[in-house]
C-alpha positions as CSV (number, residue, x, y, z in Angstrom):
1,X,112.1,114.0,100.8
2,X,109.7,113.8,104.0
3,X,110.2,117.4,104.7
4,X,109.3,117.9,101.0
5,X,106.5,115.7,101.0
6,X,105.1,117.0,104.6
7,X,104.8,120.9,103.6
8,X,103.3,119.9,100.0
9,X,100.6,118.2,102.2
10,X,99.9,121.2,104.1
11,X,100.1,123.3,101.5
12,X,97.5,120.9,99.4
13,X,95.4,121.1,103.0
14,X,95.6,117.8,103.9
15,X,94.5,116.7,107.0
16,X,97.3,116.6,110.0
17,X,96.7,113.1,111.1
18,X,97.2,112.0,107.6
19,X,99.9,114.1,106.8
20,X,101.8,112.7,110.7
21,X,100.2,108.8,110.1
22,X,101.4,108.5,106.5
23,X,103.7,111.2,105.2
24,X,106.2,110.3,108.3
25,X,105.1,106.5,108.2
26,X,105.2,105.8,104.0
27,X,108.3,108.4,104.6
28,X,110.6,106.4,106.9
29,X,109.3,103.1,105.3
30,X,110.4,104.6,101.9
31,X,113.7,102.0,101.9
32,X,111.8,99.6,102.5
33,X,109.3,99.9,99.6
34,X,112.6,100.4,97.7
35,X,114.2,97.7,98.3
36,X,111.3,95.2,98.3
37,X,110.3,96.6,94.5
38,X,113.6,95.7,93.6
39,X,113.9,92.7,95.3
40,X,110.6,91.6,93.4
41,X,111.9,92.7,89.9
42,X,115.6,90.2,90.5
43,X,113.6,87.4,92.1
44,X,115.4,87.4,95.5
45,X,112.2,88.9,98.1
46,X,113.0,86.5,100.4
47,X,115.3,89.3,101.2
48,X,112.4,91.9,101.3
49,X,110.3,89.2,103.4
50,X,113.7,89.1,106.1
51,X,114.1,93.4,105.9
52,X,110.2,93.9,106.8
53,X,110.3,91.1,109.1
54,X,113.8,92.5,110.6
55,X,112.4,95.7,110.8
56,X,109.5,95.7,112.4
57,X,111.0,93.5,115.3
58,X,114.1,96.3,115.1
59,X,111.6,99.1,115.2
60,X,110.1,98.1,118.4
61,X,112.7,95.8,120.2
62,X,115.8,98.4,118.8
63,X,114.2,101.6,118.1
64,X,111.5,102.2,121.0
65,X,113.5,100.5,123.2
66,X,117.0,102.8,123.1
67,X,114.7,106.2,122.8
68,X,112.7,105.0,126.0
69,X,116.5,104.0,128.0
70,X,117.4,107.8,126.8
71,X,113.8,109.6,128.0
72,X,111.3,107.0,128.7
73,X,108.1,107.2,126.2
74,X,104.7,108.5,127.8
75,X,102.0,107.2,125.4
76,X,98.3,107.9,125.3
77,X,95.6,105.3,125.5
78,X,94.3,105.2,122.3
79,X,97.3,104.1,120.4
80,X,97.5,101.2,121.8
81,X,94.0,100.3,121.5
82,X,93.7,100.9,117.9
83,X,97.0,100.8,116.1
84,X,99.1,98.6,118.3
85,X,96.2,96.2,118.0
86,X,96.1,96.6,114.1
87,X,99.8,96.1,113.8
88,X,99.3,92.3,115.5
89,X,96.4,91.4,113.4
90,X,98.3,92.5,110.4
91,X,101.0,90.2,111.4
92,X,98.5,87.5,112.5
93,X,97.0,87.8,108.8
94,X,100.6,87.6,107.9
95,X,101.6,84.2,109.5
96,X,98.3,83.1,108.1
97,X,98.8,83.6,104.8
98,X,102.1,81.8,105.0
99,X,100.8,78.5,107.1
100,X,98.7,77.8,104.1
101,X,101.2,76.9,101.6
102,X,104.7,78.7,103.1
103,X,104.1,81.4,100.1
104,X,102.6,84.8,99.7
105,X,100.6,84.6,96.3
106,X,99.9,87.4,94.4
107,X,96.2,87.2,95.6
108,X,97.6,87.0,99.1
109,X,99.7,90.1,98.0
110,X,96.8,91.8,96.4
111,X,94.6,91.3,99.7
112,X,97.5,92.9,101.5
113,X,97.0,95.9,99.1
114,X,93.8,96.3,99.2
115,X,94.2,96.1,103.8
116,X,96.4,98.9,102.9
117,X,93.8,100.9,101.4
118,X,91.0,100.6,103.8
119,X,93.8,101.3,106.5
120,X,94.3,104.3,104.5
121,X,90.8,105.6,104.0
122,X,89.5,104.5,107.8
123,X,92.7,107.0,109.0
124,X,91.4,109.7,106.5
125,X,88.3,109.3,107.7
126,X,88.9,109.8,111.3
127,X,91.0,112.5,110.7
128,X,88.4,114.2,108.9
129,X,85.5,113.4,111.8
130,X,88.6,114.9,114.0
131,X,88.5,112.1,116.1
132,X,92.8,112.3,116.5
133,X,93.0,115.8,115.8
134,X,94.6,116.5,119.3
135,X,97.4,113.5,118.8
136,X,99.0,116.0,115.6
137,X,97.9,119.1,116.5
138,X,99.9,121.9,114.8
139,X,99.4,125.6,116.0
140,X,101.7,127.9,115.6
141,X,104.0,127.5,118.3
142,X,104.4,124.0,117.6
143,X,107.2,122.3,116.0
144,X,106.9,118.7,114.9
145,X,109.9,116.8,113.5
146,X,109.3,116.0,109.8
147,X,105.9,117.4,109.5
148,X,106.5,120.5,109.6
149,X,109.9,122.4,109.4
150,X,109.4,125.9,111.6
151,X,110.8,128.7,109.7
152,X,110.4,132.2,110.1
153,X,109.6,132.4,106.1
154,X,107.7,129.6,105.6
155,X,106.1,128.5,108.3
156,X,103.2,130.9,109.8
157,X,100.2,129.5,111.7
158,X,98.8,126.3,109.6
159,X,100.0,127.6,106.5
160,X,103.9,127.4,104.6
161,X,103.6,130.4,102.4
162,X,107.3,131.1,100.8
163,X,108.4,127.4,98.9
164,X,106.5,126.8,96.0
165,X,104.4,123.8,94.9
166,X,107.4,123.2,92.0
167,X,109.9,123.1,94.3
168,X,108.5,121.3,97.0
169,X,107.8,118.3,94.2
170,X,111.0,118.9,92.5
171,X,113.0,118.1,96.2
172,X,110.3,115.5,96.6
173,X,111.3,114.0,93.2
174,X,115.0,113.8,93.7
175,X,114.7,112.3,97.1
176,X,112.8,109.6,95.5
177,X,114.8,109.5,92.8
178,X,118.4,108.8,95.6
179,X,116.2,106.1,97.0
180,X,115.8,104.0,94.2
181,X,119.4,104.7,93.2
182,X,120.4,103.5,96.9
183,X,118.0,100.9,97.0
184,X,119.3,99.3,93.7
185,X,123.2,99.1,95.0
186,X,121.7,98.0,98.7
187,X,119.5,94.8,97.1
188,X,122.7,93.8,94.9
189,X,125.3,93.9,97.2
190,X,123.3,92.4,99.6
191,X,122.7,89.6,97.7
192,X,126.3,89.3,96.6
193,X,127.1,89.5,100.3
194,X,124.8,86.4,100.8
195,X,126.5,84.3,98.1
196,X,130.0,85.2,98.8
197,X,129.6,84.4,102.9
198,X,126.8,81.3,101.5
199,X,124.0,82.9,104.0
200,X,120.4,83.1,103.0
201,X,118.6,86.2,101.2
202,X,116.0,86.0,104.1
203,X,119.1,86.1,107.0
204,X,121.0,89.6,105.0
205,X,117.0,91.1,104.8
206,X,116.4,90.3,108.9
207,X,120.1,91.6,109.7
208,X,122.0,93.9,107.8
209,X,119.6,95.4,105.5
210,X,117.1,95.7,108.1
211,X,118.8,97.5,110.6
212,X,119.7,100.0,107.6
213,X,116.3,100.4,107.0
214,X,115.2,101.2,110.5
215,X,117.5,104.1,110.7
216,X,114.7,106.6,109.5
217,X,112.5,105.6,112.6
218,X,115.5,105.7,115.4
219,X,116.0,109.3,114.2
220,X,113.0,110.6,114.3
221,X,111.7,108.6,117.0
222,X,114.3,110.2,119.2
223,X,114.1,113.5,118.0
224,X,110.0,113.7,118.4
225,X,110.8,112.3,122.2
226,X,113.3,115.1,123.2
227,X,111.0,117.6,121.7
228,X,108.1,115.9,123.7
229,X,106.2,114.5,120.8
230,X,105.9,110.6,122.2
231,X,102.9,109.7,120.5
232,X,104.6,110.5,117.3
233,X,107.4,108.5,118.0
234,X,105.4,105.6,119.5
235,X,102.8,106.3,116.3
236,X,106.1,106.5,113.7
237,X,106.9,103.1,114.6
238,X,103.8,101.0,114.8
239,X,102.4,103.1,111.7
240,X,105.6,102.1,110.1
241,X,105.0,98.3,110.8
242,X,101.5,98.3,109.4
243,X,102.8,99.9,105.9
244,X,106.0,97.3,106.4
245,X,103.7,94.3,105.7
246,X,100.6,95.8,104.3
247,X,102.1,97.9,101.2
248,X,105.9,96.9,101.4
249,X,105.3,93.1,101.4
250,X,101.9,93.3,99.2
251,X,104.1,95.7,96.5
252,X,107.1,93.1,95.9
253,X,104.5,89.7,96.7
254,X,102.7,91.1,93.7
255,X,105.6,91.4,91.7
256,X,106.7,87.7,92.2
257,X,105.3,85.7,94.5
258,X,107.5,85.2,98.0
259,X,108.3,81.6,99.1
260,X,110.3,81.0,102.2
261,X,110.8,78.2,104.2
262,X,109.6,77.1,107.8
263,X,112.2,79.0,109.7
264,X,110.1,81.6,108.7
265,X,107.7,81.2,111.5
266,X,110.3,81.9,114.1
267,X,111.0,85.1,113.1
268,X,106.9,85.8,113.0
269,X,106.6,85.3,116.1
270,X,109.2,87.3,117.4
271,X,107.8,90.0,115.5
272,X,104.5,89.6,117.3
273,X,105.9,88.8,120.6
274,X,107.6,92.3,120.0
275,X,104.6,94.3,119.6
276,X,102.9,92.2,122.7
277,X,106.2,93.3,124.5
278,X,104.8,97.6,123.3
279,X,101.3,96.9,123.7
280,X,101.4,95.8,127.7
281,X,103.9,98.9,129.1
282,X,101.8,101.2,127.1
283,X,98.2,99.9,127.4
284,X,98.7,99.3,131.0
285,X,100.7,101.9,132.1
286,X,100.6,104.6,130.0
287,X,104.5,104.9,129.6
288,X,107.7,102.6,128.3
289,X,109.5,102.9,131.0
290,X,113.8,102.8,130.8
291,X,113.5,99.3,132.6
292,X,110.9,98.5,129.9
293,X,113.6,99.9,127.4
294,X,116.5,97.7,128.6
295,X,114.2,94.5,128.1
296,X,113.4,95.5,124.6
297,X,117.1,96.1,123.5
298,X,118.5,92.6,125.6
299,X,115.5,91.0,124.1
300,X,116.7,92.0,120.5
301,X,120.3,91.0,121.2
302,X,119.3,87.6,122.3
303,X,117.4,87.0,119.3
304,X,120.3,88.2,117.0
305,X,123.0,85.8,119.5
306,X,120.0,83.1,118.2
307,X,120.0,84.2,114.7
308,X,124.0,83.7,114.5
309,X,124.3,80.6,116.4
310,X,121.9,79.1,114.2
311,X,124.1,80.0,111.2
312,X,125.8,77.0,112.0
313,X,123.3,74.6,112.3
């Protein structure tokens, strides 16, 4: 579905960054949009609220941290000025939104949305201006996991010439329409997990379901490092996090409201003490090191040993 959805983008010129910050982002978030419409529709989103959560402190603590122990990540300075930054004040606005009243209204949700779209048009924007045209730079020698797929036939310069338009859509279509299918036996089985073991909604979301949903992001993220793309792994990830509460959470909040309890706020702020824990290797040194890697993945493990032990309180 992404490779679908990449090369009808190119072929519809639009603009690299967008196709690398969205395409690949809304791509590898696709479960989670799944999952939290569904969610919304059956009443249980406290589930969606734990999988976002869970994923985002997955994506960085799991995700970043195992590519960088197998090649460590080399990351350019503006990412972490602009997006890494973004993805803590959408999580900020997050915790916000939930101190108030420990719910995410459907205005909260809608505000969300409409976040989402500026995000969306300021990236467009830039890309257009050519600002980031260097970080997804496609020539023709290039080959860039899940933006483009290099073949002889249909790949030649900037421009896929063999696949049509009707098949690109009618690949793109099916792959969406697996996703909903998967999504709809993931939500109910994970809720009758919840019931038959009598743990929470929000617990399933942080654990299970969200490490299913970050498996998108660990593959690609490894595959653009070995083929020397860091910035798109590094990019993957916090783009991800930013559509993860911004579209993801605003979609199923909007659908029916979320309300969650205050246990809530400890998992928060491990998600923004996970992105502090990206933002300082890469702002400051340019690089996530393999020591910096190891700290991310014990960190995670802690917090899960925390998480389980807590079951029984």
């Amino acid at each position: 579905m992404v490779k679908a959805a990449s090369k009808l983008a190119k072929r519809l010129s639009v603009p690299s960054f967008v196709i690398g910050l969205f395409i690949i982002a809304l791509g590898t978030s696709a479960p989670e949009m799944a999952i939290g419409i569904f969610s919304g529709l059956d009443a249980t989103n406290l589930l969606t609220l734990g999988d976002v959560i869970g994923s985002n402190i997955i994506n960085i603590l799991v995700v970043i941290g195992i590519t960088a122990i197998i090649m460590p990540i080399s990351v350019k300075s503006f990412i972490p000025r602009r997006e890494i930054i973004l993805s803590f004040i959408t999580q900020l606005v997050l915790l916000f939104m939930f101190l108030n009243d420990n719910i995410l209204s459907r205005v909260e949700a809608g505000i969300l949305l409409v976040g989402m779209l500026v995000f969306a048009i300021y990236s467009f924007v830039k890309a257009k201006k050519g600002e980031d045209s260097s970080r997804y730079n496609i020539g023709e020698n290039d080959e860039i996991y899940g933006y483009v797929e290099k073949q002889d036939d249909t790949f030649i310069g900037d421009e896929i010439q063999s696949e049509s338009v009707i098949k690109l859509v009618g690949i793109l279509m099916l792959g969406l329409v697996m996703l909903i299918l998967g999504a709809n036996v993931g939500v109910d089985n994970a809720v009758k997990i919840a019931h038959d073991f009598s743990l929470s909604e929000e617990f399933i979301g942080l654990t299970i379901i969200a490490v299913g949903t970050s498996l998108p992001e660990i593959v690609t993220s490894i595959i653009a490092v070995f083929r020397k793309e860091e910035d798109i792994a590094v990019g993957n990830i916090v783009g991800s996090n930013i559509i993860n509460i911004l579209f993801v959470l605003g979609i199923s909040a909007l659908i029916n409201p979320i309300v969650a309890g205050e246990y809530i706020y400890f998992d928060i702020m491990v998600m923004l003490l996970a992105t502090i824990f990206l933002f300082v290797p890469s702002f400051f040194y340019g690089k996530v090191s393999r020591r910096s890697g190891l700290v991310f993945v014990a960190s995670y493990f802690i917090y899960l040993i925390y998480k389980l032990v807590s079951l029984g309180r």
